[in-house]
C-alpha positions in Angstrom: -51.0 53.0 17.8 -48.3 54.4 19.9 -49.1 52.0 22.7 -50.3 49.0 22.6 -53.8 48.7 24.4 -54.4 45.3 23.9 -54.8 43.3 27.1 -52.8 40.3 27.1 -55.6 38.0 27.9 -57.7 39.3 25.3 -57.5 36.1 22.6 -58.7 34.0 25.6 -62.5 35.4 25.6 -64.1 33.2 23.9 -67.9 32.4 24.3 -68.6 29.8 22.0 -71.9 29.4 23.3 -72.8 33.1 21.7 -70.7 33.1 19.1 -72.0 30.5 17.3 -75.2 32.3 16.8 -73.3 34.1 14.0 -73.1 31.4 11.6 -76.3 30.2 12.5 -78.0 33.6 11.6 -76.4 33.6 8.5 -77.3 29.9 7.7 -80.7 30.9 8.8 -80.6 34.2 6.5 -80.2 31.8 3.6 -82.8 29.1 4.0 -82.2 27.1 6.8 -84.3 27.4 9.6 -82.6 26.9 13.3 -83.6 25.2 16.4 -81.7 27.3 18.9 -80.5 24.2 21.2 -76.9 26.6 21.7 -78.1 28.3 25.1 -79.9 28.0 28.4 -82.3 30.4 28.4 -85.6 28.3 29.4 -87.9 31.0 28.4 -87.2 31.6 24.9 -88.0 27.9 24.4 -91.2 28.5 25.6 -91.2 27.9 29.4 -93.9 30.4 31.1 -93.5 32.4 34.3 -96.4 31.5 36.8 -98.7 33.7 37.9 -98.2 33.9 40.7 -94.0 35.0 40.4 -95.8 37.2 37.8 -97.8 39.2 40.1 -94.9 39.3 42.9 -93.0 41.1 40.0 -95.3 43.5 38.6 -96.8 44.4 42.3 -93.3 45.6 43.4 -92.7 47.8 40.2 -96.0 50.1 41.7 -93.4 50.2 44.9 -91.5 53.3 44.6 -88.6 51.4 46.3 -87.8 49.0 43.5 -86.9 52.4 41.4 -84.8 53.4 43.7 -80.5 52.5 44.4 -79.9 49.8 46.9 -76.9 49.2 49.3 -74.0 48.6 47.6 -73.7 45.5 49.0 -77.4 44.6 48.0 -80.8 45.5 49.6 -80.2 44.8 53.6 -83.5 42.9 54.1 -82.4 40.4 50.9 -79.6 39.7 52.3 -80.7 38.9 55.7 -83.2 36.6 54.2 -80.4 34.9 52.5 -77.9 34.9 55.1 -80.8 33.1 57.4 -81.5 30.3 54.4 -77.7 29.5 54.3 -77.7 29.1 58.3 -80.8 27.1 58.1 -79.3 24.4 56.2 -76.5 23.7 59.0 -72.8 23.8 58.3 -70.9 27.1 57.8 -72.8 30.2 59.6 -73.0 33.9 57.6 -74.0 37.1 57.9 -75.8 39.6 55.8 -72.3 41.2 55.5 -71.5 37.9 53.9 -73.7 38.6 50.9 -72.7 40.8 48.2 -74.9 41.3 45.0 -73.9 41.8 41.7 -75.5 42.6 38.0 -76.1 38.8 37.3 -73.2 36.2 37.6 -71.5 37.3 34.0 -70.3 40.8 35.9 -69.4 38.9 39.3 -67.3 36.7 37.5 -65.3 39.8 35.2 -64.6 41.0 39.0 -63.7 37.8 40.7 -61.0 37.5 38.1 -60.5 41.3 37.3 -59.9 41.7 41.3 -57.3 38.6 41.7 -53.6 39.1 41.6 -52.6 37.9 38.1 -50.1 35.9 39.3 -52.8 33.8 41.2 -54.7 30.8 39.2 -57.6 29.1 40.2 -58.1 25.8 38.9 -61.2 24.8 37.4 -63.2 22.0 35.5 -62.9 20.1 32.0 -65.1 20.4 30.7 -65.5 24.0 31.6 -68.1 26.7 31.7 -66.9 29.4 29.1 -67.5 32.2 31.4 -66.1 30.8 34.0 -62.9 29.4 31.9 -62.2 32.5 29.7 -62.0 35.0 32.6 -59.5 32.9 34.7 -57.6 32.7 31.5 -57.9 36.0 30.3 -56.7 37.5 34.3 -54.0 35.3 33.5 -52.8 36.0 30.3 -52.1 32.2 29.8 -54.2 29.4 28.9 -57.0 28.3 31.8 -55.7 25.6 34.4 -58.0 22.3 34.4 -59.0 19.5 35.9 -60.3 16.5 34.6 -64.2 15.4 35.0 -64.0 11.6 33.9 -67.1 10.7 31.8 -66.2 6.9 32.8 -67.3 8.0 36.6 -70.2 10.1 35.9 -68.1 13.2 34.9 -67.3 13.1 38.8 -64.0 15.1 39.4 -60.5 13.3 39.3 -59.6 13.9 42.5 -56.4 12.5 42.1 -55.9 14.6 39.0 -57.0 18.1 41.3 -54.1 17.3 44.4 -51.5 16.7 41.7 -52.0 20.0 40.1 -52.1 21.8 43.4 -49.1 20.2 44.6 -47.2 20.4 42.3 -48.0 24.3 41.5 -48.1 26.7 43.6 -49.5 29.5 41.7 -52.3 27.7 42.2 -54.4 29.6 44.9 -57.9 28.2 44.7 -60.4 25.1 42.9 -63.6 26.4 41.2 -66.2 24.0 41.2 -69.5 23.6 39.1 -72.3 21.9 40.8 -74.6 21.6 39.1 -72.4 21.1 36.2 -72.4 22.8 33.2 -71.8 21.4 30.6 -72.2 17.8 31.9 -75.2 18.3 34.2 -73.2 16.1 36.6 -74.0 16.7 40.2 -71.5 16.0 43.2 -72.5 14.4 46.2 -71.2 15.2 49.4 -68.8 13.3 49.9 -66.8 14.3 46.5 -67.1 17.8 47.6 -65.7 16.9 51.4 -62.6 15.5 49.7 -62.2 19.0 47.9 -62.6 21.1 50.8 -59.9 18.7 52.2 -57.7 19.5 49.3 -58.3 23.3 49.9 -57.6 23.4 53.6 -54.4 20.9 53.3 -52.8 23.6 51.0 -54.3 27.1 52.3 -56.1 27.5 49.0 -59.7 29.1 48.4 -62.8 27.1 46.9 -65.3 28.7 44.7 -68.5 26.8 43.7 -71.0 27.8 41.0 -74.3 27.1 42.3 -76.4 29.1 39.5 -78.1 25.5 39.0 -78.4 24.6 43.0 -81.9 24.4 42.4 -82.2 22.9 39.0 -80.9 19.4 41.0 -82.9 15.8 40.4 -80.3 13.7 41.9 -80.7 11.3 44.1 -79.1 13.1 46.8 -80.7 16.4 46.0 -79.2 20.0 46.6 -75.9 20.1 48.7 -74.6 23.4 48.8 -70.9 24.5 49.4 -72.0 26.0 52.7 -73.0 22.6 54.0 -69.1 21.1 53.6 -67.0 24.0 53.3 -66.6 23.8 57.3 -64.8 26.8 59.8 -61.4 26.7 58.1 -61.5 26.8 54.3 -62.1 30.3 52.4 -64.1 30.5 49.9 -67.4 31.5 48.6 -70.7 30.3 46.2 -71.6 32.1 43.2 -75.9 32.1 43.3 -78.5 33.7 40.9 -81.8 33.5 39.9 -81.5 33.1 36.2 -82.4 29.6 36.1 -84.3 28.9 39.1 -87.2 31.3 38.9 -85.8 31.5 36.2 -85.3 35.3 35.4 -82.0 35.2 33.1 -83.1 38.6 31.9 -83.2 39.9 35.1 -79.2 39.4 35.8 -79.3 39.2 39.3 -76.2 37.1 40.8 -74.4 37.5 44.2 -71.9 35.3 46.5 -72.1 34.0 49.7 -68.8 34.3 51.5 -67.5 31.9 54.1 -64.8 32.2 57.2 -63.9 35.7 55.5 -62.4 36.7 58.7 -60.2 33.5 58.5 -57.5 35.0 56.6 -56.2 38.7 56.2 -55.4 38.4 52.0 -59.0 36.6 51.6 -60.6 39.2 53.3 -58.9 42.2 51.7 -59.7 40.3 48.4 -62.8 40.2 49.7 -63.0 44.1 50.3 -62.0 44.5 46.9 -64.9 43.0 45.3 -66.9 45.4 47.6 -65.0 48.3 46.6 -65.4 48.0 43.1 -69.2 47.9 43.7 -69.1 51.1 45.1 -67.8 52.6 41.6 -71.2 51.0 40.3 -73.1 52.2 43.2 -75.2 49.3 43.5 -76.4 46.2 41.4 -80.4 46.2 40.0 -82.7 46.8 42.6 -86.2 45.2 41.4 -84.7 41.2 41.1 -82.9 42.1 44.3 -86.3 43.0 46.5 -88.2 39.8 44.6 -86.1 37.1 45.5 -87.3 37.1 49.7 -91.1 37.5 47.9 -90.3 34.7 45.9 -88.4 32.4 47.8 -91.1 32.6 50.8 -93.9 31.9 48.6 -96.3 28.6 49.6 -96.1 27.7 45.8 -92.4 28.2 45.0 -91.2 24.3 46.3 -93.8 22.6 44.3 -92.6 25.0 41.4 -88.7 23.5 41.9 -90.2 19.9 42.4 -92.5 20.7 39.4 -89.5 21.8 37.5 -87.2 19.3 38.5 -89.0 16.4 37.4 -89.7 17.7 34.0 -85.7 18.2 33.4 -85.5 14.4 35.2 -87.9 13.0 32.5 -86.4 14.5 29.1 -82.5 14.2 30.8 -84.2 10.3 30.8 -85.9 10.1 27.5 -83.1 12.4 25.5 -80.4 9.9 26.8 -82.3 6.8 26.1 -82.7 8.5 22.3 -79.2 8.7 21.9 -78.1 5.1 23.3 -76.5 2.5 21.9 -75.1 4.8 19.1 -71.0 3.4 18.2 -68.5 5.7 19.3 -71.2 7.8 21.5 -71.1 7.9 25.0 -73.9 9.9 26.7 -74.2 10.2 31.3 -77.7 10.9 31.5 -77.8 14.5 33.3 -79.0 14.8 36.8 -78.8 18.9 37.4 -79.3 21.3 35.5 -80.7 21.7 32.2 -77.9 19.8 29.6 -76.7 17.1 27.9 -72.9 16.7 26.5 -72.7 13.9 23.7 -69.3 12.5 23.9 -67.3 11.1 21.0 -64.8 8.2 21.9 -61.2 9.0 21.0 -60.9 8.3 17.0 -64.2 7.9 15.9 -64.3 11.7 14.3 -62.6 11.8 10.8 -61.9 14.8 8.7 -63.1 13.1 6.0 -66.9 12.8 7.4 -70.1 14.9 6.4 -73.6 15.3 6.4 -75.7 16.2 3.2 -76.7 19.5 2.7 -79.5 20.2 0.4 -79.0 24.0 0.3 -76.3 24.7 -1.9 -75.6 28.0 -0.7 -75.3 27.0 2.9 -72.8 24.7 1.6 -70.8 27.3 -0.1 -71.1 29.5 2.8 -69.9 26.7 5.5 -67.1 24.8 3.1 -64.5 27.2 3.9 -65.0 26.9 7.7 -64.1 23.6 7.5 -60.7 23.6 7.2 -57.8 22.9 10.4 -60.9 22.7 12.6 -61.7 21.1 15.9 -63.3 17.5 15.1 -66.5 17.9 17.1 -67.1 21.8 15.4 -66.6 20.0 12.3 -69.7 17.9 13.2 -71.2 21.1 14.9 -71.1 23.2 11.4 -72.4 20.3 9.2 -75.3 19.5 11.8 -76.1 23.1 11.6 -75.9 23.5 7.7 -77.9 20.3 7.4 -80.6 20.3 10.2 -80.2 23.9 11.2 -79.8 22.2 15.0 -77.5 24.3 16.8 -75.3 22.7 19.5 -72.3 23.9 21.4 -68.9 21.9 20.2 -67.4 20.6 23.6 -63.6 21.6 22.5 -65.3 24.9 22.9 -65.6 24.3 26.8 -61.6 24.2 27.6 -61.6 20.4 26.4 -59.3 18.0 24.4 -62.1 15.9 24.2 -64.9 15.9 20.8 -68.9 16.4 21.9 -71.1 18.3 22.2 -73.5 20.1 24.7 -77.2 20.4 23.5 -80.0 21.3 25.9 -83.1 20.0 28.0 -85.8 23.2 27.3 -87.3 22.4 24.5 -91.1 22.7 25.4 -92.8 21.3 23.0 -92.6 17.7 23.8 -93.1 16.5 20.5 -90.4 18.6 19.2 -88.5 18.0 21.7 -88.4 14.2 21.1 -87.9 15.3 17.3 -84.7 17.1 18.3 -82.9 14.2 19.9 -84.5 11.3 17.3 -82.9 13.8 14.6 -79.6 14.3 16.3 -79.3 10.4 17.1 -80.1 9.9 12.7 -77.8 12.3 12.1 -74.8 11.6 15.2 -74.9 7.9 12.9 -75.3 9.2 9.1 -71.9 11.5 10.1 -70.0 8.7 11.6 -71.2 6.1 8.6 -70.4 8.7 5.9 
């Protein structure tokens, strides 16, 4: 062409998570069947909706509102409701100005980034969330700026690690945190997150925390949202949803909760932005949007997150104890959300290292894939062409180090157990071969 219309960031979305579903259709295409472990979508492995969410659903679809456009900013009464919950807890104080919806978390995220002078970097986790990683990165045009979560310290941030990179760049205008953490299911207690927000507010920088899996928490310590440590003087804001919590992933319903907007004139023009660009869209979905106050309110919905919650706490137990005391594996039991990341120690992944595969034209199909490739895919690709159990290679999360994330949905609990006793046979076949 005569002009070139090629963003420069465009190499840098990558979505591993997706895209291995590719080669796993065409393994499955020629014999294989596949145990779809690759993504967190906890009704397509069989988790039902209750009733009772059920018939909050279906009675607002005879309301002749829920066909209708919302605010742009969201449906007023939703984000009152919101805006109360967040004030509830103590800590910062918002409005229903302070809410701003959005068409699920993927199409807040393209305008968080899309929205940010290109210039400015946020710094985020490593392991990342590809979503998350990819759009910083592509904004950028330059490779995604990381810190390290150290699996020796229950993936917990390196603090140390975080004040370094801020210090010592200064293009650097915000942290992005996870917590819950995907892909590690780590969860950070208080106090880690105070000792961010004091990082932030010693260098004028904004924080940004993923809460998609606030409620999807069986710590200890339980839920601690950013609004409960983010204080008066930090900017920043949490990205919420209620794709995993109801969960409703089809539903893509997503919005932020902004805090001490008013604190700075370039945060809240940034701020504006966002809005601004909603008002091109009109408005984000109105039906998930007019649930979510019917929902939340409900007298059943706490025993339905406790419920929850101690089903991921039991298989995060029984799926780490599967996989223990396998050489060169290290495994942090999860303790939010719905994952697991299998690390390899440094070294024990060779190139010369396989699984057998029985189907000779998987083999064929795979061999060439198999070349000048990240360690861990290696593993990923023969446990795929061998098993047909498809897991996420961690290099694919913005990491130098070799895993891989597989997840807690499985609800069959005998095939569940299956899964992990199969992955641990196979995790010690691979490193014995």
């Amino acid at each position: 062409m005569r002009r070139n219309i090629v963003h420069s960031g465009a190499d840098a979305l990558i979505y591993e998570i997706r895209q291995i579903v590719a080669i796993a259709k065409q393994i499955e295409a020629k014999g294989v069947p596949i145990i779809w472990e690759n993504i967190g979508d906890p009704i397509q492995k069989g988790e039902s909706i209750p009733d009772w969410m059920k018939e909050i659903v279906s009675g607002l679809v005879t309301e002749n509102i829920s066909w209708a456009y919302t605010a742009t900013q969201g449906d007023e009464h939703t984000r009152k409701f919101l805006a109360e919950r967040v004030n509830e807890r103590g800590g910062a104080k918002i409005t229903s100005d302070d809410i701003l919806f959005f068409n699920g978390l993927g199409d807040a995220v393209a305008k968080i980034f899309g929205f940010m002078r290109r210039e400015a970097r946020i710094l985020g986790p490593s392991p990342a969330y590809s979503t998350l990683s990819s759009a910083e990165a592509a904004h950028s045009g330059y490779e995604h700026l990381t810190y390290e979560l150290n699996p020796d310290n229950d993936w917990m941030p390196d603090l140390e690690d975080i004040e370094n990179k801020v210090k010592y760049n200064d293009s650097i205008a915000g942290i992005l945190l996870i917590n819950p953490d995907n892909p590690t299911g780590a969860v950070y207690p208080k106090e880690v997150m105070r000792e961010i927000v004091k990082i932030c507010e010693k260098y004028d920088i904004i924080l940004i925390c993923d809460e998609t899996y606030a409620h999807v928490n069986y710590s200890e310590w339980g839920s601690i949202h950013l609004s409960e440590v983010i204080g008066d003087k930090v900017c920043g804001f949490a990205l919420r949803s209620i794709s995993k919590e109801f969960p409703w992933p089809g539903a893509r319903c997503g919005w932020l909760e902004i805090f001490n907007r008013k604190n700075d004139p370039i945060f809240d023009r940034y701020i504006k932005s966002l809005l601004d660009a909603k008002m091109l869209e009109v408005c984000s979905t109105t039906l998930p949007q007019l649930s979510i106050p019917r929902v939340y309110s409900h007298p059943k919905f706490l025993d339905h997150l406790k419920y929850r919650n101690e089903k991921f706490r039991s298989r995060a137990e029984r799926a780490t104890n599967a996989l223990k005391g396998i050489s060169g594996v290290k495994v942090i039991q999860p303790k939010g959300a719905f994952y697991l990341t299998v690390l390899f120690e440094d070294g024990v992944l060779k190139n010369h290292m396989s699984l057998p595969i029985q189907n000779d034209v998987v083999k064929e199909y795979i061999a060439p894939m198999l070349d000048k490739v990240a360690l861990d895919r290696r593993f990923v690709l023969f446990l795929l062409a061998s098993v047909g159990i498809c897991v996420v290679p961690l290099s694919s999360f913005c990491c130098n180090r070799n895993g891989f994330r597989v997840t807690l949905l499985e609800e069959n609990e005998s095939k569940f157990d299956w899964i992990y006793a199969t992955l641990a046979n196979n995790i010690r076949t691979y490193l014995a071969s």
